[in-house]
C-alpha positions as CSV (number, residue, x, y, z in Angstrom):
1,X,-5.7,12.0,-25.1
2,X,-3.2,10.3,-27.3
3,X,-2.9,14.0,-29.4
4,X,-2.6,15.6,-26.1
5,X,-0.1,13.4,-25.1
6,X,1.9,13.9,-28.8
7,X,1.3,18.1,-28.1
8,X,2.8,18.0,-24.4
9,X,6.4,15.9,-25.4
10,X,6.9,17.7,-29.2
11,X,10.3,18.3,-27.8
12,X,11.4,15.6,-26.8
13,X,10.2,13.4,-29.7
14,X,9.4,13.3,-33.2
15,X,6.1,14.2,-33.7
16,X,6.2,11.3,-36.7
17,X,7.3,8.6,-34.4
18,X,5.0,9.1,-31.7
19,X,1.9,9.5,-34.3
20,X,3.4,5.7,-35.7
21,X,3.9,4.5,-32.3
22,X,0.0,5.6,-30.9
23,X,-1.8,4.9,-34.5
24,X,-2.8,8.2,-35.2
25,X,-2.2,10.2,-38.8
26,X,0.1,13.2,-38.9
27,X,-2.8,14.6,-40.4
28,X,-5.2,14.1,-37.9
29,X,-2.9,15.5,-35.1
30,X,-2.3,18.9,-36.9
31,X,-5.9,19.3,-37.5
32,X,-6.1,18.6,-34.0
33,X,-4.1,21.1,-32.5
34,X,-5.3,23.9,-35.4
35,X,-8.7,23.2,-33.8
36,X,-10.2,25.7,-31.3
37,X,-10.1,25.0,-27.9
38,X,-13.7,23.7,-26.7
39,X,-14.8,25.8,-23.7
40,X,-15.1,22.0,-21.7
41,X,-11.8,21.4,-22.8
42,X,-9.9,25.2,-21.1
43,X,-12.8,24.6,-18.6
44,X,-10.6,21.5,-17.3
45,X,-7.2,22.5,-18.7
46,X,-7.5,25.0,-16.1
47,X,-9.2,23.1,-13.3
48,X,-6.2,20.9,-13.4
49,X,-3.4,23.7,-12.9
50,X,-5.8,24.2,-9.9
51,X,-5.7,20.7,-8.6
52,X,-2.2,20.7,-9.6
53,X,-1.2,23.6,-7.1
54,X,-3.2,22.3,-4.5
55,X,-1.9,18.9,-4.3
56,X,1.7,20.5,-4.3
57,X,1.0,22.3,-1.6
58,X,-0.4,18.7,0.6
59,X,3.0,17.6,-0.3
60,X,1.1,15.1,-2.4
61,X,-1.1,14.2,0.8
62,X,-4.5,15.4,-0.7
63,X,-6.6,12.9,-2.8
64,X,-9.9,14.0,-4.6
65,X,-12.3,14.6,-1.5
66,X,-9.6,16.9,-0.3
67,X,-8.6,19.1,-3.2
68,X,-12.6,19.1,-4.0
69,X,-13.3,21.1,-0.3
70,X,-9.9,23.1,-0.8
71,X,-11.2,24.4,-4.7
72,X,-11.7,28.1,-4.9
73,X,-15.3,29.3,-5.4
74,X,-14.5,30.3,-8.8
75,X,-13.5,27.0,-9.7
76,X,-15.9,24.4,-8.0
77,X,-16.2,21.0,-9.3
78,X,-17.4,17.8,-8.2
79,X,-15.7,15.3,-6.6
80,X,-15.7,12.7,-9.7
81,X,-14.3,15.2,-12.1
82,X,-11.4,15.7,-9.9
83,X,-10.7,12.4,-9.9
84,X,-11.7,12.0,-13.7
85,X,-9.1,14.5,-14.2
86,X,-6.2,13.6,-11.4
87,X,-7.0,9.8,-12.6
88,X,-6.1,10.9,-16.2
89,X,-3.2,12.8,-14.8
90,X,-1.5,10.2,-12.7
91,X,-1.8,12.3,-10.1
92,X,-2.3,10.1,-6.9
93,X,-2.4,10.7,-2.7
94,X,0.3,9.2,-1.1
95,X,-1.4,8.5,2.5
96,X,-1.0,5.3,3.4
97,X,-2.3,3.4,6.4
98,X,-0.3,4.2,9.4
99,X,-0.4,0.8,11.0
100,X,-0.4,-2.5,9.6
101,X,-0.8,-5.6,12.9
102,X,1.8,-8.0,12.5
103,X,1.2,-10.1,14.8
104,X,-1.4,-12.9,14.5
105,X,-1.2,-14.9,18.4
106,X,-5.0,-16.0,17.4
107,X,-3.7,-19.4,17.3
108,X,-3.9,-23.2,18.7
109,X,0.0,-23.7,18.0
110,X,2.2,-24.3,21.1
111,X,4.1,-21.1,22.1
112,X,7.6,-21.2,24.6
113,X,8.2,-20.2,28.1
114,X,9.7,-16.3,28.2
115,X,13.1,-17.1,29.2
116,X,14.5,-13.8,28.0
117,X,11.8,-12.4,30.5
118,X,13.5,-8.5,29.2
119,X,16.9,-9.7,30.0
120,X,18.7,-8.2,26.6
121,X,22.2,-8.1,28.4
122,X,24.2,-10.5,27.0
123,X,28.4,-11.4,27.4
124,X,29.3,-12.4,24.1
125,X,27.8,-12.8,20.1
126,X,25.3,-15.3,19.3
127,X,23.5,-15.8,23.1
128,X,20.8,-13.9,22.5
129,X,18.8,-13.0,19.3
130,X,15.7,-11.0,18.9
131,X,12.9,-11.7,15.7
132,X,10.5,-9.8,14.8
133,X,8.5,-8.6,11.6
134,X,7.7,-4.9,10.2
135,X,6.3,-3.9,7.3
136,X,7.1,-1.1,4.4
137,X,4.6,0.1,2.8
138,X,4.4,0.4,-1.3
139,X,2.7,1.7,-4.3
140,X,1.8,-2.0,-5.2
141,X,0.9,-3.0,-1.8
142,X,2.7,-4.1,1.8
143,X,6.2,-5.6,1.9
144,X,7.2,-7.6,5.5
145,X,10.4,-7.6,6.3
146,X,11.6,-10.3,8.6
147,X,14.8,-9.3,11.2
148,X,17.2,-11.3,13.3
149,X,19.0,-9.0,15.5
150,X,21.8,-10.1,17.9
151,X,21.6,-8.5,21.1
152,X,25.2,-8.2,21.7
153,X,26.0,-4.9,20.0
154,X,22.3,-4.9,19.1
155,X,23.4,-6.0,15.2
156,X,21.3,-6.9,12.5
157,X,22.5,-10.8,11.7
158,X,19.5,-11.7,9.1
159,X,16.3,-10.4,6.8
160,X,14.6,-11.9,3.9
161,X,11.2,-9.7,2.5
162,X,8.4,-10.8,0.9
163,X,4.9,-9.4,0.0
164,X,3.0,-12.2,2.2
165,X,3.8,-12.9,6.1
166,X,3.9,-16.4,5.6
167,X,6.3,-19.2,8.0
168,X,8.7,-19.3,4.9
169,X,9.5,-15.6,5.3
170,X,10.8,-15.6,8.8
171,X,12.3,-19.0,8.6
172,X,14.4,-17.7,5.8
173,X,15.4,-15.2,8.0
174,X,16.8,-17.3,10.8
175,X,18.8,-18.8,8.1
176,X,20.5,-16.1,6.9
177,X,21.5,-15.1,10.1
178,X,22.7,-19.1,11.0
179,X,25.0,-19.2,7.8
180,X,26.6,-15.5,8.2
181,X,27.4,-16.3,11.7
182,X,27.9,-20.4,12.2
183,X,25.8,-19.6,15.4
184,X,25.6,-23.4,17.6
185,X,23.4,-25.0,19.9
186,X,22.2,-23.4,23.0
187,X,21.7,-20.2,21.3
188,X,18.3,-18.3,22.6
189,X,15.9,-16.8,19.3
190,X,13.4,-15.0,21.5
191,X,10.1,-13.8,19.2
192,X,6.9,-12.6,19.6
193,X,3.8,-15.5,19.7
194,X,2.8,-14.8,16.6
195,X,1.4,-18.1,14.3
196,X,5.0,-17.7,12.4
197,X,7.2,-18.1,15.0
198,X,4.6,-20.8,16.8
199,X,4.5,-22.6,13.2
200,X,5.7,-26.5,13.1
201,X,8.4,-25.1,9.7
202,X,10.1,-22.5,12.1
203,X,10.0,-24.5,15.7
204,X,11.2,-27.7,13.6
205,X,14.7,-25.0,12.1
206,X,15.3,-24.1,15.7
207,X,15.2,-27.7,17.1
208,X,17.6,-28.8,13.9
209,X,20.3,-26.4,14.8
210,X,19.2,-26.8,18.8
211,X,18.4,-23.5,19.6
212,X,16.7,-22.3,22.4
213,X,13.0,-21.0,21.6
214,X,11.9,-17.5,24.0
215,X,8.2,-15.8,23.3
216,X,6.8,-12.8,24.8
217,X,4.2,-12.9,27.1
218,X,0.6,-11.7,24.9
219,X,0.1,-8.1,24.3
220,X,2.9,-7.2,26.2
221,X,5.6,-5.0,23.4
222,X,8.0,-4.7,25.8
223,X,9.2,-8.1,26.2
224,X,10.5,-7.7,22.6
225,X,12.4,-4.7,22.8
């Protein structure tokens, strides 16, 4: 691999620094590359230009079980030598799971009356804000984002992110949005019932500033449009 590696980027480096840089003789790559191909080796050379098209046409959707069933009859494989060979290759699917829950209302934790009750007029800025968490998927995993929106004008007021949906990320959150806007007492954070939003660290930040709390009724998505 590491002469493969030296043969495939001879043009964009010298051939003597990347021999020094992966411990391998000068010597020992030229032989390498003088060397006739083994019949193995073109055997997989071209099975992966094969893969290669097939996952381009996916649009990089296609992971091993895929390209295996799509492989011509002329070039069959099995499945773990496609993925031997995409593995080697970097070559990865980019499906991800369409839908990650949120939510968590499983919970003993108090929860608040619905006072918005899907009311989201409002007369003026900082009457009525709306919380919730989504989540963005990533190569290294799942990233929550945390949201404060102001009704009024619908305008995002405060976020933080972080990789776990702990009480700390959606109380940062709410404070964001408190010091860009100086919002006072009386103003309504309405939420889902979700063990965040029900947690003693967030409930404790709204009493502090006097806000009041709003939660939707369970299962019911429309009470935090």
């Amino acid at each position: 691999m590491r002469f493969k590696f030296i043969f495939e980027h001879r043009f964009e480096f010298r051939i003597a620094k990347m021999c020094q840089a992966l411990s391998v003789s000068r010597s020992g790559y030229y032989a390498h590359i003088k060397r006739p191909e083994s019949k193995r080796s073109k055997a997989n050379r071209e099975l992966l230009h094969t893969i290669k098209d097939i996952y381009s046409n996916s649009r990089g959707i296609y992971g091993a079980p895929q390209i295996t069933k799509n492989l011509p009859s002329e070039k069959k494989a099995s499945r773990g030598r496609v993925a031997r060979l995409m593995r080697a290759n970097g070559i990865r699917s980019k499906v991800v799971k369409k839908y990650k829950a949120t939510t968590h209302s499983s919970h003993n934790l108090p929860v608040a009356d619905n006072i918005v009750n899907q009311n989201f007029t409002t007369s003026k800025p900082n009457e009525k804000w709306l919380s919730d968490i989504t989540y963005i998927p990533t190569a290294e995993g799942w990233l929550y984002l945390a949201g404060v929106l102001d009704l009024h004008g619908r305008k995002l007021v405060g976020w933080a992110m972080d990789g776990r949906m702990k009480t700390e990320l959606v109380c940062a959150a709410l404070k964001q949005a408190i010091g860009r806007t100086g919002a006072s007492k009386g103003l309504i954070v309405h939420s889902d019932r979700g063990v965040q939003y029900a947690s003693k660290g967030y409930q404790k930040l709204l009493k502090k500033h006097e806000f009041i709390c709003s939660m939707s009724r369970k299962g019911n998505c429309y009470d935090n449009s």
